[in-house]
C-alpha positions as CSV (number, residue, x, y, z in Angstrom):
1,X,-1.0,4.4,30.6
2,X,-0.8,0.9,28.7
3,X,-3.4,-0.7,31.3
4,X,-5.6,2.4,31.3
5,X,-5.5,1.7,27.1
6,X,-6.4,-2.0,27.7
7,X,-9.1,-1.4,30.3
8,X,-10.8,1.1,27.9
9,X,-11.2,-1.0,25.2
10,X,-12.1,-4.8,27.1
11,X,-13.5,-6.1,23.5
12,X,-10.4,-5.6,21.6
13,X,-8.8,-9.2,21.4
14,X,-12.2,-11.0,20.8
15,X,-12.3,-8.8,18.5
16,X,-8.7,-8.7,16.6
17,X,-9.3,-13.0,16.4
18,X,-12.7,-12.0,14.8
19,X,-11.0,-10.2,12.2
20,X,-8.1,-12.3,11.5
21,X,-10.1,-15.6,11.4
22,X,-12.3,-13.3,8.8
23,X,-9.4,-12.5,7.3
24,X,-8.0,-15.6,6.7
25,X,-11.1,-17.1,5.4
26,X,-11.5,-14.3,3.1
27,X,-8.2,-15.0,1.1
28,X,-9.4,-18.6,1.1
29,X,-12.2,-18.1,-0.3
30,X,-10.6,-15.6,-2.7
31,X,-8.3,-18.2,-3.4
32,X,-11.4,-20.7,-3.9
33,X,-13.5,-18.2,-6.6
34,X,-13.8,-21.4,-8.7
35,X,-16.9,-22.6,-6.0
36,X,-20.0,-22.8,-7.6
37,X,-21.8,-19.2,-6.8
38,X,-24.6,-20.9,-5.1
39,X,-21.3,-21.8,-2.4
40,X,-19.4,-19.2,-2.8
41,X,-21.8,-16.1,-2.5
42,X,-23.1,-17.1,0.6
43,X,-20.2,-18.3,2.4
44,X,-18.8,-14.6,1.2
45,X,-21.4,-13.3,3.0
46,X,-21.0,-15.2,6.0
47,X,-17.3,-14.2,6.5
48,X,-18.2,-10.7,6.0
49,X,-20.6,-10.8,8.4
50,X,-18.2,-11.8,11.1
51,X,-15.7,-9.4,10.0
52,X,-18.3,-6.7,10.5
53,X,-19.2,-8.0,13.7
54,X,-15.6,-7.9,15.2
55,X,-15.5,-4.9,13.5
56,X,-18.5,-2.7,15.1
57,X,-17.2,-4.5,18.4
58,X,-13.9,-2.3,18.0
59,X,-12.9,0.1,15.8
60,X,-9.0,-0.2,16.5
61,X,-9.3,-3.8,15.6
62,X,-11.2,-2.2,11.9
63,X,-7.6,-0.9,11.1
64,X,-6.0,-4.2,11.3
65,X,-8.9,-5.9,9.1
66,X,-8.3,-3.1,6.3
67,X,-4.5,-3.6,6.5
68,X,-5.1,-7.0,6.3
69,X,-7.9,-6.9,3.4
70,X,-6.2,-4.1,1.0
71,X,-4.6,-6.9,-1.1
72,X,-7.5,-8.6,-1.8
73,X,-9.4,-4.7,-3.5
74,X,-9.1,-6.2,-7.0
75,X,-9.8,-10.1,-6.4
76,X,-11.6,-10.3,-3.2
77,X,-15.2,-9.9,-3.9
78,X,-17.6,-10.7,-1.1
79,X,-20.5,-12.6,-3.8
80,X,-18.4,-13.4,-7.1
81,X,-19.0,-10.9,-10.0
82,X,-20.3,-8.7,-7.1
83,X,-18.6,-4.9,-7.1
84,X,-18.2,-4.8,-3.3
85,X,-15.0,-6.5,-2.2
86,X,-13.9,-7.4,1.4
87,X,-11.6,-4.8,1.9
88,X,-14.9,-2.2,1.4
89,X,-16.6,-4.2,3.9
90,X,-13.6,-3.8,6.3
91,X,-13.2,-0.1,6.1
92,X,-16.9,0.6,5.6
93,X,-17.7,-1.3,8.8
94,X,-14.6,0.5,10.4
95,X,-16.0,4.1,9.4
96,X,-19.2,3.0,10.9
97,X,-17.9,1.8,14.3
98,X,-15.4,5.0,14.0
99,X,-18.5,7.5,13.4
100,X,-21.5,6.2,15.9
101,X,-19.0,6.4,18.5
102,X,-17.9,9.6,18.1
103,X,-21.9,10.5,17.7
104,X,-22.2,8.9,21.4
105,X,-19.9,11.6,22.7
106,X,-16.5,9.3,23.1
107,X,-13.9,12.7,23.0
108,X,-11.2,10.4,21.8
109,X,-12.8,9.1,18.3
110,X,-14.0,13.4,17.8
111,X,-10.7,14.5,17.7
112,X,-10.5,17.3,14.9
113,X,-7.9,16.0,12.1
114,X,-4.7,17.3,11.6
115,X,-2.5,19.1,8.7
116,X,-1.7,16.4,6.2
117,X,-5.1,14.8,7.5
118,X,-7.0,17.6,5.9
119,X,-4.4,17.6,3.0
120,X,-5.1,14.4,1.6
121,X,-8.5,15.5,0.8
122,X,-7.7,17.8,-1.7
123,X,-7.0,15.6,-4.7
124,X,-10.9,15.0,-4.0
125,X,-11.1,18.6,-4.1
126,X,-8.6,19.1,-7.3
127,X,-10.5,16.1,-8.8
128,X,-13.9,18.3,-8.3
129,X,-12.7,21.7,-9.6
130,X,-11.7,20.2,-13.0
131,X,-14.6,18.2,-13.6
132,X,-16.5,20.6,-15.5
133,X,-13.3,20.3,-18.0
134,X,-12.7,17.1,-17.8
135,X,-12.2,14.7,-20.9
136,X,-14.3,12.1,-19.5
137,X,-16.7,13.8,-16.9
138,X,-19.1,10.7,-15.9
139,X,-15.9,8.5,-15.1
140,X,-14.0,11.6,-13.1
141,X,-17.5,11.7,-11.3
142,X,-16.9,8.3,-10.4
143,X,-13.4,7.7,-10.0
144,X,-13.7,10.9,-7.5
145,X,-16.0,9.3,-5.1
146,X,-12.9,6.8,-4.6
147,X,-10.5,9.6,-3.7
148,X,-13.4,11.0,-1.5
149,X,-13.3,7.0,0.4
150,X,-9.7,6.9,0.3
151,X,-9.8,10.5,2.4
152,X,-12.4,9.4,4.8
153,X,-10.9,5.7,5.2
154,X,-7.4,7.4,6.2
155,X,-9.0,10.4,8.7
156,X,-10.4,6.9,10.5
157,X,-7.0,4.9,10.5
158,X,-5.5,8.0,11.5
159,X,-8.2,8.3,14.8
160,X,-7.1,4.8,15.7
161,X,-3.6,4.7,15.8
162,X,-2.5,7.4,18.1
163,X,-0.3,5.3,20.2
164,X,2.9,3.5,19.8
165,X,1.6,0.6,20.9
166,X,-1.2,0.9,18.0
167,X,1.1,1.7,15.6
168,X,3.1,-1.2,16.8
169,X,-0.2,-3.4,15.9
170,X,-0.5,-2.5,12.8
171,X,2.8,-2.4,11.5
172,X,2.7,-6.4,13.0
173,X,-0.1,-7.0,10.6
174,X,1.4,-5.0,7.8
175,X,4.5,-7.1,8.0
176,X,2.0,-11.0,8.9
177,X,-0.1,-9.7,5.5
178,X,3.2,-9.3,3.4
179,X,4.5,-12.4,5.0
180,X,1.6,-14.4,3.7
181,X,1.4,-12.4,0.5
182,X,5.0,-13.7,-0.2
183,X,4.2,-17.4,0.8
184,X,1.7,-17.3,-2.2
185,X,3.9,-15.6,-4.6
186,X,6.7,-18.3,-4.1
187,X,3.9,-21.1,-4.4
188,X,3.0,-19.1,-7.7
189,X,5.8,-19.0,-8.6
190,X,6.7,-23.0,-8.1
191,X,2.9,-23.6,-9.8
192,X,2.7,-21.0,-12.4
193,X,-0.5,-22.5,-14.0
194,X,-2.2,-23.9,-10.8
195,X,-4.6,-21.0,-11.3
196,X,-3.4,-19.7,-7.8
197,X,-5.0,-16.1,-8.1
198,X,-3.3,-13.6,-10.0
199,X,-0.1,-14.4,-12.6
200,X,2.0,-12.2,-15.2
201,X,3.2,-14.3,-17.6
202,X,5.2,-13.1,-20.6
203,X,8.3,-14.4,-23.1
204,X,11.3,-12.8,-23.4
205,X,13.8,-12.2,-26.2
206,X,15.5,-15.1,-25.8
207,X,11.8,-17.7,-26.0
208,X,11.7,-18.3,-22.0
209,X,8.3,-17.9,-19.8
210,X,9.1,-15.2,-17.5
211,X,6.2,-16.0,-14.7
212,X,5.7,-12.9,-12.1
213,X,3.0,-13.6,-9.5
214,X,0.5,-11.2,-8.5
215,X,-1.0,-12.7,-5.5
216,X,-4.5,-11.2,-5.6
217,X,-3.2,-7.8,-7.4
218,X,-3.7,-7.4,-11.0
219,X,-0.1,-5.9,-11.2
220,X,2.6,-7.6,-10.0
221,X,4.6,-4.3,-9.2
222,X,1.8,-3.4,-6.9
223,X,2.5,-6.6,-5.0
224,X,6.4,-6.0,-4.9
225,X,6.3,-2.9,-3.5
226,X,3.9,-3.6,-0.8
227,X,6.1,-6.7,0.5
228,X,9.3,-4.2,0.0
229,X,7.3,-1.5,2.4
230,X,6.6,-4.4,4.7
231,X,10.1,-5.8,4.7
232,X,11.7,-2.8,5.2
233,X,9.0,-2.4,8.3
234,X,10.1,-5.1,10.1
235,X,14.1,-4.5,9.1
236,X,13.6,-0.8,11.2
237,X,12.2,-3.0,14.5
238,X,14.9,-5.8,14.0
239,X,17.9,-3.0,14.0
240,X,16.2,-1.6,16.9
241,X,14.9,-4.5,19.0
242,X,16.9,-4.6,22.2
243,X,17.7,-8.3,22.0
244,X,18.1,-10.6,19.2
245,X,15.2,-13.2,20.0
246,X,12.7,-10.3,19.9
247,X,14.3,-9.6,16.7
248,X,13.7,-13.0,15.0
249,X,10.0,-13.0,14.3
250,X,10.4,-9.7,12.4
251,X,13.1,-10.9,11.0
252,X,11.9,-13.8,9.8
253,X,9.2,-11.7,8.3
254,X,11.8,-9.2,6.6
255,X,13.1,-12.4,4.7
256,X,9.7,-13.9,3.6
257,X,8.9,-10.0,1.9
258,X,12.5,-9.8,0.5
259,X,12.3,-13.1,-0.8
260,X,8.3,-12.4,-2.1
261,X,10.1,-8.8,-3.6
262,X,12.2,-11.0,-5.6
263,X,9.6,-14.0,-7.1
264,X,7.7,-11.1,-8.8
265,X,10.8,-9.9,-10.8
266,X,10.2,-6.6,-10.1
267,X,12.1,-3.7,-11.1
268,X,10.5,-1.2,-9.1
269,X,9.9,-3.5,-6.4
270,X,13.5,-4.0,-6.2
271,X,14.8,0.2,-6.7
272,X,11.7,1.1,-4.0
273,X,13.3,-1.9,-1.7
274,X,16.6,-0.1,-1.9
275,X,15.3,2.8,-1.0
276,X,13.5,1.5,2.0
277,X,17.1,-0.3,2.9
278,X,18.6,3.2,3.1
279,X,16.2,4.1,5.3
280,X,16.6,1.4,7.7
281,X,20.0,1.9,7.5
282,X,20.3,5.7,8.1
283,X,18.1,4.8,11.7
284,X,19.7,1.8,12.4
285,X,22.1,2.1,15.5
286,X,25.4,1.9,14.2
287,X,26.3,-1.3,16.2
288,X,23.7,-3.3,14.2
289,X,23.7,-1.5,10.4
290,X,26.7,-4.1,9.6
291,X,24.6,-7.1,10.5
292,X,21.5,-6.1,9.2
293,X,23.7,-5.4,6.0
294,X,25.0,-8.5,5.7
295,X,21.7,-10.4,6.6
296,X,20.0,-8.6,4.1
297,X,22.6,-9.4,1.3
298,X,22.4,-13.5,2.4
299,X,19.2,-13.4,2.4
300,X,19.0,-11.5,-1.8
301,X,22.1,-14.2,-2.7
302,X,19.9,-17.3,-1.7
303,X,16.8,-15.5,-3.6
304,X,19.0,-14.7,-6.6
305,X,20.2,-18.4,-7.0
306,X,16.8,-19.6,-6.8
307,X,15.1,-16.8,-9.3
308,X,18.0,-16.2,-11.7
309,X,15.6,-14.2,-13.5
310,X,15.9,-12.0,-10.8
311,X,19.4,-10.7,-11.8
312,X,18.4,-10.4,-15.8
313,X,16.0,-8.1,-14.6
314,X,17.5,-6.4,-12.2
315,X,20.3,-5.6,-14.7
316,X,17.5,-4.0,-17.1
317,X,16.4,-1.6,-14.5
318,X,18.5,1.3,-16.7
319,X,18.0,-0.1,-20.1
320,X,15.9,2.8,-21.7
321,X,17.3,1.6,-25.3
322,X,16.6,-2.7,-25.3
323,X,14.2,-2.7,-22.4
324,X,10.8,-2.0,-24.3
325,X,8.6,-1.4,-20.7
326,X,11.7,0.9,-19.4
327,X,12.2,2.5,-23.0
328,X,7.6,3.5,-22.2
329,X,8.3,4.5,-19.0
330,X,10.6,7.1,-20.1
331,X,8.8,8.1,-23.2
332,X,5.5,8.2,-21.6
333,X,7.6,11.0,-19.1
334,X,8.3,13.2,-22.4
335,X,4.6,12.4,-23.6
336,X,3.2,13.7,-20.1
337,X,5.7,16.6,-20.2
338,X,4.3,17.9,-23.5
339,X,0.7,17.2,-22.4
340,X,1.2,19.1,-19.4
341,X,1.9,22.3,-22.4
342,X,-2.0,22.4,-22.9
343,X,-3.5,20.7,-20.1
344,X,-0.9,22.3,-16.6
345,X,-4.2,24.8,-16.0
346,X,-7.3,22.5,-16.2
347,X,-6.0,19.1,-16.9
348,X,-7.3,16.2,-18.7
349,X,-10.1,15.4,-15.8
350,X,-9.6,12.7,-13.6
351,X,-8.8,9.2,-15.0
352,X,-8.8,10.9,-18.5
353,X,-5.0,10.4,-19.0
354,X,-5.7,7.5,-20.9
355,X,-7.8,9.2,-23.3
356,X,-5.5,12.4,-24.3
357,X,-2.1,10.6,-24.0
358,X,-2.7,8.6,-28.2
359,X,-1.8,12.2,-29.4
360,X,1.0,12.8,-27.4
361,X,2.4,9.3,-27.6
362,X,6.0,8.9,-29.0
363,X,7.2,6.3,-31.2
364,X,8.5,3.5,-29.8
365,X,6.1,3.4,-26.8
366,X,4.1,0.0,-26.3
367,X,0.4,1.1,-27.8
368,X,-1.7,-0.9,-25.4
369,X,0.0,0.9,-22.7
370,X,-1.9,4.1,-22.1
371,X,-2.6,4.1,-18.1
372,X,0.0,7.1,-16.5
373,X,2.7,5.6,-14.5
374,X,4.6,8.5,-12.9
375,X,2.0,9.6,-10.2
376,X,3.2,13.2,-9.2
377,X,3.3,14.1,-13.3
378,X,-0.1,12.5,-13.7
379,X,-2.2,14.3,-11.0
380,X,-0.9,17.1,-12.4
381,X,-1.8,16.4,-15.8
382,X,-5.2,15.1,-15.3
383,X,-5.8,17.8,-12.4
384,X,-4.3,20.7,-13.7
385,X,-2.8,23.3,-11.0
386,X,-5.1,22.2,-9.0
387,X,-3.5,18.5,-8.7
388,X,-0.3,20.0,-8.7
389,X,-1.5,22.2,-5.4
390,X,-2.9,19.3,-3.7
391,X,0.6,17.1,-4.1
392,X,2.5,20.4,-2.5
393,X,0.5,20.7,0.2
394,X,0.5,17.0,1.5
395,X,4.4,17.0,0.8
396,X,4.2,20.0,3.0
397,X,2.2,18.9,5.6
398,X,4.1,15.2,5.3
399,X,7.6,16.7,6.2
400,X,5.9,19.1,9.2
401,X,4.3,16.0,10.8
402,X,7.6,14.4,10.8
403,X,9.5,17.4,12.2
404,X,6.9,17.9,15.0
405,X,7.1,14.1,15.9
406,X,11.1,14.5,15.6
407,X,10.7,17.5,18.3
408,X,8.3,15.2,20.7
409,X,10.3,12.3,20.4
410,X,11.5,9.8,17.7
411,X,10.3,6.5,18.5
412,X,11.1,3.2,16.5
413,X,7.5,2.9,15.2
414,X,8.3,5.7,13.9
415,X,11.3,5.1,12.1
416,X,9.2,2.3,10.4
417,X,6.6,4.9,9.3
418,X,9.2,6.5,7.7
419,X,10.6,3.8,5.7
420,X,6.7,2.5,4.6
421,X,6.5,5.6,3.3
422,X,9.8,6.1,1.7
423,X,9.3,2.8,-0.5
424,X,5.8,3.7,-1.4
425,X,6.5,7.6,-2.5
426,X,9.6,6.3,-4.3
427,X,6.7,3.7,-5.8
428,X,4.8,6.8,-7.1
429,X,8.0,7.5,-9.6
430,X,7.2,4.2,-11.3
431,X,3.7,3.2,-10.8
432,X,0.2,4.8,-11.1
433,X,-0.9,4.7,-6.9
434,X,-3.5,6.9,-7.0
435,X,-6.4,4.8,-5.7
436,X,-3.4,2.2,-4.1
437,X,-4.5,1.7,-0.9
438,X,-1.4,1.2,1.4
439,X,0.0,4.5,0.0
440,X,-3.1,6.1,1.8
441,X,-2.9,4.6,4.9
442,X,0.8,4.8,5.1
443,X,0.5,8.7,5.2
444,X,-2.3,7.9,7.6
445,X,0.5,6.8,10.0
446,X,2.1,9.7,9.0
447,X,-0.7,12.2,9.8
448,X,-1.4,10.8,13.1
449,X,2.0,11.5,14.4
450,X,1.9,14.6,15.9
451,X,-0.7,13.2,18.0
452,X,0.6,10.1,18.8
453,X,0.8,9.2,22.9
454,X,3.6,7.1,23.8
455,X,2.8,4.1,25.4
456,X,4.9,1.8,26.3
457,X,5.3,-1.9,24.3
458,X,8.0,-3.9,24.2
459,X,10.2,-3.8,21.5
């Protein structure tokens, strides 16, 4: 079955080293926005030509190149000041090489999407059915041709990674991104005011700089928990590679995240990562949970003595009295409560959140903060019952995908879906993910479970 895979598709490693060199240049140049535009703009151009090139050439290797892009949605723009981005290329390119050829009659991209496939279009759908109520109709209009990409970008990572030998691939580049991700956050981190992308810097009670890198995000929680989904990842394949020297290079990449987890000072980065480590230990085999354990724990000790900061905040994580952020957090979950009193039915309209919560806002909230950050509360608030419909039915269809795959066999890829997911959906609690791109594509991997052949690939 594995050569029959390779033969099909002859183009696929010219085209994965098309994509990654694109890749790679593309953070660079992200990196390098300071080139005059005369520079910049064209060389953006040029590297997003090649990426659509390797792209068209095979659509598998698209799924890699949008893994790969996500964290550079916010910073990476192809042309500086320019609204398209690389990761739009990426998955635009991937939907086109998806699409024309399934038009040319190839049965395996016309496969007819699953369940929780067809689930995750209905915030799109919720989003459209309160529109005509909504708070702020031209920017629901908007915002809800994003959900509407976000759907169709995950039906098309879903058509290409029905194998475990796929699924392997991309988890690989999950884990390399967040690998690389965490590199820059620790140089950040070392260089605070190099003007390395993206930096949260803020004083605390007691007069000291607390410096959280971004990366390319414009939140460094966002950051966090991606490298704590893609640490946890490579943790499931370590505890379940058959010898230890195929465990190190995940390995290695589990302590890169962990460490990256920890530059950020992340709270939720830090509660979603503990989540994730449940996970891996729950589906570890018993024989290796200690070890893992422990390597986990020498790993956080050597990241604690070189980001103290890391404890103070850790410490805080529960503080809904001193902590002001925790203290909104909490409030802002009473102030969504009550708003849900006149807006459960119709809600506020998509993205209008920000514009009802002032009158529900409780005292001793931070007043700049308005954005939601509990996502299952806030697509019911801004999408009425029908938000609250769509979130049931893709938990629904999200736990029968998993207990059909269970049935058909577990695999370890699929062990690591599960613990992706778990740190992202515990994310949701926290942090606003509705448009947050690895959330979609990890219940992409999710929704193409059921259908998943098994090849086989070494472990």
């Amino acid at each position: 079955m594995a050569d029959e895979v390779t033969s099909a598709r002859p183009s696929l490693a010219p085209a994965v080293v098309g994509v990654l060199v694109a890749c790679a240049a593309a953070a660079v140049l992200t990196l390098a926005d300071g080139l005059p535009v005369l520079a910049r703009g064209p060389l953006g151009v040029l590297v997003a030509g090649v990426l659509v090139g390797a792209i068209l050439a095979s659509p598998e290797a698209g799924v890699y190149a949008v893994v790969a892009t996500a964290p550079l949605r916010d910073l990476g723009q192809v042309w500086s000041g320019a609204p398209v981005t690389f990761m739009h290329v990426a998955l635009a390119a991937g939907v086109l090489s998806w699409g024309w050829r399934a038009l040319r009659g190839n049965t395996d991209e016309r496969r007819a999407p699953g369940p929780l496939a067809l689930a995750l279009a209905l915030p799109f759908v919720a989003a459209l059915a309160t529109m005509p109520t909504s708070l702020e109709a031209p920017k629901s209009a908007w915002y809800s041709l994003r959900l509407l990409g976000l759907w169709v970008g995950s039906v098309y990572v879903v058509s290409q990674v029905r194998t475990a030998e796929r699924l392997r691939r991309t988890l690989a580049v999950l884990v390399g991104t967040g690998a690389a991700l965490a590199a820059l956050a620790m140089v950040q981190r070392t260089l605070p005011y190099s003007g390395l992308a993206r930096i949260h810097v803020s004083t605390n009670v007691a007069g000291v700089d607390v410096v959280r890198p971004a990366a390319f995000y414009l939140d460094p929680n966002f950051l966090a928990c991606l490298l704590a989904a893609a640490a946890c990842a490579a943790l499931v394949l370590v505890a379940q590679s058959p010898t230890w020297h195929r465990a190190a290079p995940w390995l290695a990449g589990a302590a890169v995240c962990l460490g990256g987890v920890l530059v950020t000072l992340s709270r939720t980065g830090i509660v979603v990562f503990a989540v994730g480590l449940a996970v891996v230990a729950l589906t570890a085999p018993r024989r290796r949970r200690v070890v893992l354990v422990a390597a986990v724990v020498a790993v956080a000790v050597a990241g604690v003595l070189l980001v103290p900061l890391a404890v103070e905040r850790a410490l805080t994580i529960g503080d809904t009295g001193g902590d002001a952020s925790i203290a909104t957090r909490t409030l802002m979950l009473e102030s969504t409560i009550d708003m849900l009193g006149e807006y459960w039915v119709r809600g506020t309209g998509l993205t209008a959140f920000e514009k009802a919560y002032p009158d529900y806002a409780r005292a001793g909230a931070i007043e700049r903060v308005t954005r939601p950050h509990q996502l299952p509360l806030a697509m019911w608030a801004e999408m009425g019952l029908p938000g609250l419909l769509a979130e049931v039915a893709i938990v629904i269809a999200a736990a029968w995908a998993f207990g059909l795959r269970k049935r058909q066999g577990w695999r370890v890829e699929d062990s690591a879906v599960l613990a992706v997911l778990a740190v992202l959906a515990t994310g949701t609690l926290f942090q606003y993910f509705m448009y947050f791109e690895p959330f979609w594509f990890a219940l992409a991997l999710v929704a193409a479970m059921p259908d998943r052949k098994v090849v086989h690939a070494r472990t």
